[in-house]
KEVEX-936570 format. One record per residue (C-alpha): x, y, z. Coordinates in nm, 3 decimals. Layout:
<tigu><X>X</X><Y>Y</Y><Z>Z</Z></tigu>
...
***
This chain:
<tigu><X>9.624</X><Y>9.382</Y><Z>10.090</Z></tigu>
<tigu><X>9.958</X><Y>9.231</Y><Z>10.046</Z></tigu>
<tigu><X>9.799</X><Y>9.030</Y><Z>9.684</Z></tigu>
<tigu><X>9.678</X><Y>9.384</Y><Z>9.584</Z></tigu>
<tigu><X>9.997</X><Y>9.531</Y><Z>9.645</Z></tigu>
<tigu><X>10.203</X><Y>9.302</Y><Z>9.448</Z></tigu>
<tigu><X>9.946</X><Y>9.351</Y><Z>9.093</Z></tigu>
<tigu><X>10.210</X><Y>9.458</Y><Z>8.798</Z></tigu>
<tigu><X>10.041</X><Y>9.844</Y><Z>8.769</Z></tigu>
<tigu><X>9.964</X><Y>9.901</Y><Z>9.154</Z></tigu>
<tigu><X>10.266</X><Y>10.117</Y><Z>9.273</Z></tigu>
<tigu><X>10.282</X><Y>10.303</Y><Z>8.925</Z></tigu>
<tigu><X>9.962</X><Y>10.375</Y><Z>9.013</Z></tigu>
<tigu><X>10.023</X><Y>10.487</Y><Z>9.314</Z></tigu>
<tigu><X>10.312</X><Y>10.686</Y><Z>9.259</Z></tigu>
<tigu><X>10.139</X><Y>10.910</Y><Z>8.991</Z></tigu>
<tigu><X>9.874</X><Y>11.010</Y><Z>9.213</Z></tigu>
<tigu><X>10.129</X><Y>11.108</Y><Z>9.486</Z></tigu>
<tigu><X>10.323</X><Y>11.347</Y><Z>9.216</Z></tigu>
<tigu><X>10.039</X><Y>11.442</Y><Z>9.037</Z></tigu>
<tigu><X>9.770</X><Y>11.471</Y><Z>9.369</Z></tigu>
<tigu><X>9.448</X><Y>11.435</Y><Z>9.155</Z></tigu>
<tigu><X>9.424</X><Y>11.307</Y><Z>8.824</Z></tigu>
<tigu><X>9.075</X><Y>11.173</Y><Z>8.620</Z></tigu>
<tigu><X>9.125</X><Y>10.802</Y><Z>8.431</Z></tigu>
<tigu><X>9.200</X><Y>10.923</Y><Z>8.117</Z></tigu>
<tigu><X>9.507</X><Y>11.096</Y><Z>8.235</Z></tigu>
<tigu><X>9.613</X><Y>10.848</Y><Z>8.467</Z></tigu>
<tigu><X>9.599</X><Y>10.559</Y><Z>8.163</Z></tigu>
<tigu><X>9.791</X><Y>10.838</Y><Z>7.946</Z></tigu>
<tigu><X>10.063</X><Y>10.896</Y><Z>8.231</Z></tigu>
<tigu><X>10.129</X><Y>10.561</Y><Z>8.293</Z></tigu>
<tigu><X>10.076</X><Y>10.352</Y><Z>8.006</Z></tigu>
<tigu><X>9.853</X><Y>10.129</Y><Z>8.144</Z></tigu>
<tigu><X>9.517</X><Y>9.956</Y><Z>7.933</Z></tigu>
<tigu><X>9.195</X><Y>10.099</Y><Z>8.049</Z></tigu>
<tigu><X>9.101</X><Y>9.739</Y><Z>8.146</Z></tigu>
<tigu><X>9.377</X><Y>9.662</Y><Z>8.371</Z></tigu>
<tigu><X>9.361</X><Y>10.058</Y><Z>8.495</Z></tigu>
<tigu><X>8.986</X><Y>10.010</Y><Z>8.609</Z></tigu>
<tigu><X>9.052</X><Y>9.704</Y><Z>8.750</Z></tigu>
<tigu><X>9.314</X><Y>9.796</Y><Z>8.951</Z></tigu>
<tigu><X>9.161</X><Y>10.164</Y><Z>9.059</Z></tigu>
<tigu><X>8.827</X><Y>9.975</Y><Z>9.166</Z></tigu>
<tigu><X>9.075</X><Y>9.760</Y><Z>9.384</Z></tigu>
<tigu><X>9.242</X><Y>10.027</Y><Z>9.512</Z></tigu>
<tigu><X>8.938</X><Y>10.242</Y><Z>9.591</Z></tigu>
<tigu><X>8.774</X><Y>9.970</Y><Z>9.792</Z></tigu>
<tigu><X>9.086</X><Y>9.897</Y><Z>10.008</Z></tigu>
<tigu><X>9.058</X><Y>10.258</Y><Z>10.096</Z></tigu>
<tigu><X>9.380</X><Y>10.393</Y><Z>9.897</Z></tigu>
<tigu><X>9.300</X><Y>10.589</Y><Z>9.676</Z></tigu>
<tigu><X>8.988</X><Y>10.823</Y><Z>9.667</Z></tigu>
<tigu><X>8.752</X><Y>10.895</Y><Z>9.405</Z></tigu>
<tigu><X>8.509</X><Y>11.236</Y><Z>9.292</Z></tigu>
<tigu><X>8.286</X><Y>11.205</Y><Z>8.972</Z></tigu>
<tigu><X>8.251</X><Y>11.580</Y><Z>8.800</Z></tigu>
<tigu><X>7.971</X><Y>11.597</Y><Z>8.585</Z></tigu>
<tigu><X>7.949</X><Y>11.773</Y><Z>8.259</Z></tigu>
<tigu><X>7.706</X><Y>11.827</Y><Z>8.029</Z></tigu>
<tigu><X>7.830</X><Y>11.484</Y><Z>7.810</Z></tigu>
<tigu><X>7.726</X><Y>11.142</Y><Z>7.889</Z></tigu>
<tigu><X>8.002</X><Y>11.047</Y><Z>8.114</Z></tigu>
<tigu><X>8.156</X><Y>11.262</Y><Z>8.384</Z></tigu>
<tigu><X>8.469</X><Y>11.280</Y><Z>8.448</Z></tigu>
<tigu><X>8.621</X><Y>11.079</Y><Z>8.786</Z></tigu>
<tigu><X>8.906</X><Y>11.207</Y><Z>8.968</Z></tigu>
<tigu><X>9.148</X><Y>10.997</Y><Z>9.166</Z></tigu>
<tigu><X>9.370</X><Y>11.079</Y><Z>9.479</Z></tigu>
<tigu><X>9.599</X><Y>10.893</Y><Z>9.695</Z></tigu>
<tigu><X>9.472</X><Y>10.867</Y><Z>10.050</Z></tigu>
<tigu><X>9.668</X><Y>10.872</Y><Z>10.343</Z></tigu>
<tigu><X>9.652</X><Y>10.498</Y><Z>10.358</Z></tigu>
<tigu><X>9.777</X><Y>10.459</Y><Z>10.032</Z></tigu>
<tigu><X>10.081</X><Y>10.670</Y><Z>10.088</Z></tigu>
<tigu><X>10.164</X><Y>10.424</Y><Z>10.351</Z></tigu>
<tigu><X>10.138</X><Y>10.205</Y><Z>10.114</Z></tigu>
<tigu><X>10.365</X><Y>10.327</Y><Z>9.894</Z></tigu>
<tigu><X>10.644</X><Y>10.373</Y><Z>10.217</Z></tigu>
<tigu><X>10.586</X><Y>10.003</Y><Z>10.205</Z></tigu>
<tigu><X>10.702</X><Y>9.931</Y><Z>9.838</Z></tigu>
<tigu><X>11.049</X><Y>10.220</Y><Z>9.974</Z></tigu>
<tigu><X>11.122</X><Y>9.955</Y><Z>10.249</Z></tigu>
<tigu><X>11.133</X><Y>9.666</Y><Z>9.998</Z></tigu>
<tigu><X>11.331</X><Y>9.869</Y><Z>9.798</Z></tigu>
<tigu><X>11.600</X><Y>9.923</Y><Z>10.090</Z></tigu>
<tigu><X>11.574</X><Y>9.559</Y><Z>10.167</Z></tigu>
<tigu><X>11.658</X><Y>9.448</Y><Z>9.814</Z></tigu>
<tigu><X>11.974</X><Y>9.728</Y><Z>9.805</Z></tigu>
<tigu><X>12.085</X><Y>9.590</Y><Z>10.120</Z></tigu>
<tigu><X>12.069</X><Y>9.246</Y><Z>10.032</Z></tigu>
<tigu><X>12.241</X><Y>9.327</Y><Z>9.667</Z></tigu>
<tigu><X>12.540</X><Y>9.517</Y><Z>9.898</Z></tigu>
<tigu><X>12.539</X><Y>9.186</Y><Z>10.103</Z></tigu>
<tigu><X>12.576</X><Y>8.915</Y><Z>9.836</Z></tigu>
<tigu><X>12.815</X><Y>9.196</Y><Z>9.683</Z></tigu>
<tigu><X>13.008</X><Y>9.162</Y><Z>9.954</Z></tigu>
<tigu><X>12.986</X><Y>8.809</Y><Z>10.006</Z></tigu>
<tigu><X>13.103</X><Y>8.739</Y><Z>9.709</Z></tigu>
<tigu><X>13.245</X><Y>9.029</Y><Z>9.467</Z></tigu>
<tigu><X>13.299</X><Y>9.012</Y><Z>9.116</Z></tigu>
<tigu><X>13.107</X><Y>8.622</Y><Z>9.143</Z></tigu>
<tigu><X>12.726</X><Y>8.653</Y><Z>9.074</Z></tigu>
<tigu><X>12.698</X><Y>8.370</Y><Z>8.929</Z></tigu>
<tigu><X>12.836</X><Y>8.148</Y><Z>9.223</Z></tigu>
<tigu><X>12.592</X><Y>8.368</Y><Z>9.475</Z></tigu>
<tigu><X>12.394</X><Y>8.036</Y><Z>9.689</Z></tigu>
<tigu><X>12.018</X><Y>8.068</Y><Z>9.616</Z></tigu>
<tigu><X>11.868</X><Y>8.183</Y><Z>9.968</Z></tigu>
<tigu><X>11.513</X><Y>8.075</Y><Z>10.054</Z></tigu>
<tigu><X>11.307</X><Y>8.201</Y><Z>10.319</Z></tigu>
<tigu><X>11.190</X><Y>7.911</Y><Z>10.533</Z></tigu>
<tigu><X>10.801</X><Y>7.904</Y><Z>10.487</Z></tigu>
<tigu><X>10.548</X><Y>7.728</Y><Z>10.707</Z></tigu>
<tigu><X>10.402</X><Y>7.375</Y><Z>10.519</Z></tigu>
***
């Protein structure tokens, strides 16, 4: 989950279906810029993991038209990307206060990782 969250396109993704609540591909691609490769890609993902849901509408053409939602799992999702986004603020106020008006002489912290 954690790999799927962290793909370039994934919260934009995300966050358009929240504001919009259903949109088909075409729109989504439009709305967020994204290549109708990478967008398929990343929907399939996303549908499979159970975050966002999917409807086909047919019409009398050749393809039909599939609508996307957010699910209620990925809207928890998304809380998870506004956490990271509080951590990184609060760690920017931190080395801000640490060291004001010196950026550049900020240590390099690394998170200890199991070997």
């Amino acid at each position: 989950m954690i790999k799927l969250l962290a793909r370039k396109n994934v919260r934009k993704i995300l966050d358009i279906l929240e504001r919009e609540k259903e949109l088909y591909f075409r729109e989504i691609s439009k709305n967020t810029g994204i290549n109708t490769g990478n967008l398929s890609e990343d929907l399939n993902k996303l549908y499979y993991k159970g975050l966002v849901s999917k409807r086909s509408e047919d019409i009398e053409k050749n393809l039909p038209k599939v609508y996307y939602s957010i699910t209620d799992l990925g809207k928890d999702a998304l809380s998870i990307y506004q956490d990271v986004d509080l951590l990184e603020n609060k760690c920017l106020e931190c080395t801000y206060n640490e060291f004001p008006g010196n950026f550049d002489k900020v240590p390099n912290r690394t998170i200890n990782s199991r070997k």
